[in-house]
C-alpha positions in Angstrom: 176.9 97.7 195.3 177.3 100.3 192.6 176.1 103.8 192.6 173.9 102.5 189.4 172.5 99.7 191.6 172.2 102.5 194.4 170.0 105.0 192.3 168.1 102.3 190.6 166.8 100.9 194.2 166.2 104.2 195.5 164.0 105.1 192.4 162.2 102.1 192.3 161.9 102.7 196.1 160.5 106.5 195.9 158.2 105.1 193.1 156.7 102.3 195.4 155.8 104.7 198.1 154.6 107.3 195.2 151.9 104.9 193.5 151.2 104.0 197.1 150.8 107.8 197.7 148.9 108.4 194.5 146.6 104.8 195.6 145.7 106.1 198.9 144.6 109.4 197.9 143.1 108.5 194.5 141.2 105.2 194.9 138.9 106.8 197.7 137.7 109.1 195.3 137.3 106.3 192.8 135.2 104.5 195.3 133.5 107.5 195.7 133.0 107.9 192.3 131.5 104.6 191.4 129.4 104.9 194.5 128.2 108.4 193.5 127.4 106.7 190.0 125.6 103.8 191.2 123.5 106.3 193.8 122.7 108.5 190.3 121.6 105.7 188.8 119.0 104.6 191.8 117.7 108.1 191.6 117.1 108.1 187.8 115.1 104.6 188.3 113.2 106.2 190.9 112.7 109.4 189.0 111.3 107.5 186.3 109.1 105.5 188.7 107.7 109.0 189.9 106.9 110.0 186.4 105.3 106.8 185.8 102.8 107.4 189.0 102.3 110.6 188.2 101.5 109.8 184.5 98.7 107.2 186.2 97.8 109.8 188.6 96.8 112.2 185.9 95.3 109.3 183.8 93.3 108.6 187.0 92.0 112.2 187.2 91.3 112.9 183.7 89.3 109.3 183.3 88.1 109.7 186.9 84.1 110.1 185.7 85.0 107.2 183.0 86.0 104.6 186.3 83.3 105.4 188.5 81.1 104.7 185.9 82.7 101.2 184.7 82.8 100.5 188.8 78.6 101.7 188.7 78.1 98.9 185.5 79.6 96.4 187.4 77.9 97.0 190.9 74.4 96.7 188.9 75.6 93.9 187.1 77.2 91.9 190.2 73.3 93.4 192.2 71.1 92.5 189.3 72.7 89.0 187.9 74.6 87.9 191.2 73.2 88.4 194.5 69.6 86.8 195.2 67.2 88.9 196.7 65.7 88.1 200.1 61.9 87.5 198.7 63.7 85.2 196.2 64.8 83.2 199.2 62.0 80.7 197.5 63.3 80.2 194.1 66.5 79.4 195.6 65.1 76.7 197.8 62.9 75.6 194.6 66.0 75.7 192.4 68.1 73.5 194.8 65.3 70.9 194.7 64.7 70.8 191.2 68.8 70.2 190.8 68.8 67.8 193.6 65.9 65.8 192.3 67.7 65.7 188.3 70.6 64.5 190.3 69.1 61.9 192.0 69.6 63.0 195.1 67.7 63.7 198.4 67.6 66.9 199.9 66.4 69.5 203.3 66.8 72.6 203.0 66.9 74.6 206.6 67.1 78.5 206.7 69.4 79.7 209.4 69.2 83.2 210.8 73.0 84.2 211.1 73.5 87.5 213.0 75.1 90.1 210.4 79.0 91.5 211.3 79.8 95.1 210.5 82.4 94.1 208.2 79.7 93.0 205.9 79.3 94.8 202.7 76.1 92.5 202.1 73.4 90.6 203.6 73.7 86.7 203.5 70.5 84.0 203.2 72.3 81.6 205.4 70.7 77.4 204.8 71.7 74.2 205.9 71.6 71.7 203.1 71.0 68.0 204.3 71.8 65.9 201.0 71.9 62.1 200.6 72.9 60.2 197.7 75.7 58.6 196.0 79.1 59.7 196.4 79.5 60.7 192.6 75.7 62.2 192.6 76.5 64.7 195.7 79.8 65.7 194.5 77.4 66.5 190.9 74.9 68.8 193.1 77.2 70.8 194.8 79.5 71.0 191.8 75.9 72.4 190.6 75.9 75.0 193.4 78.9 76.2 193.3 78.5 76.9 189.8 75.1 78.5 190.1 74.2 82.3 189.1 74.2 83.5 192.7 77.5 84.7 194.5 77.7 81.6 197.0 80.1 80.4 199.2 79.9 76.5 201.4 81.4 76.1 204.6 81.4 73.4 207.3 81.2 70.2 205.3 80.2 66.9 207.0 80.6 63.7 205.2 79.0 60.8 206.5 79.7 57.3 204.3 77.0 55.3 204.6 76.0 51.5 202.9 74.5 52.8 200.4 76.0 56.3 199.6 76.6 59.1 201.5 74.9 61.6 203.7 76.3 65.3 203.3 75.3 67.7 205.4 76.7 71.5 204.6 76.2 75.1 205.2 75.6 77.7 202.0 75.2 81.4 202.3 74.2 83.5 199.3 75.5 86.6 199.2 71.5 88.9 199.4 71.2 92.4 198.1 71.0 95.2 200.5 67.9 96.3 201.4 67.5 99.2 200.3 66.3 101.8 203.5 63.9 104.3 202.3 64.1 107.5 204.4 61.3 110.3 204.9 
């Protein structure tokens, strides 16, 4: 081998193990650097996420009076147009016959006293509706119901099918106003 050949390996050799040199100790800090980056930009997205709560929070504050009054409206309105009130227990009871009866179907209706949980934001008229009828007219009534004025809510339906229609028998609480406790 010539002296050319010589210098031109050992060159190429010093140059290998400098760009391996120059690899090892610059591409950590290029890792680094892309990491760092990728970390700033997490913090920006979150800094602007902070700005954007804060923005709400003041919004919140400022408008604070202009909520609690929308949240008042609705109360009444939910109170006044909603909820039945425990002397109205009646012209519930009247109002489920009179949609019963243009429904051709047969109904009892059977007040239950159901003992109040403290979770309970409101008092609930409890019944037990016995209805008879054809499939089609039942499913009409209690499609009626559930689509009444007053905040409802049926639970523990029993279908019975019978020759000549069916005999539902199902329990609906109506969501009462709270009495209202007058103190001396």
């Amino acid at each position: 081998m010539s002296y050319k050949n010589k210098l031109t390996i050992l060159i190429l050799v010093f140059l290998i193990i400098g760009v391996g040199i120059i690899w090892v100790l610059i591409a950590p800090a290029f890792l680094g650097i892309t990491a760092n980056s990728q970390n700033f930009l997490d913090q920006k997205k979150e800094l602007v996420t902070i700005k954007t709560e804060m923005a709400s929070f003041k919004d919140f504050d400022t408008n604070y009076q202009e909520y609690n009054t929308q949240i008042d409206k609705m109360e009444k309105m939910i109170t006044e147009n909603v909820l039945i009130e425990k002397t109205l227990a009646l012209d519930l009871i009247e109002w489920l016959e009179e949609k019963a009866g243009q429904g051709n179907v047969t109904i009892k209706v059977v007040p239950i006293k159901v003992e109040p949980t403290i979770s309970q934001s409101f008092n609930i008229a409890t019944f037990r509706l016995n209805i008879a009828g054809s499939f089609s007219d039942c499913l009409n009534f209690i499609s009626k119901v559930e689509n009444s004025h007053w905040l409802s809510e049926i639970e523990n339906t029993v279908i019975v099918r019978r020759d000549n229609g069916i005999d539902v028998t199902l329990i609906l609480k109506v969501y009462a106003k709270p009495e209202i406790v007058v103190q001396n």
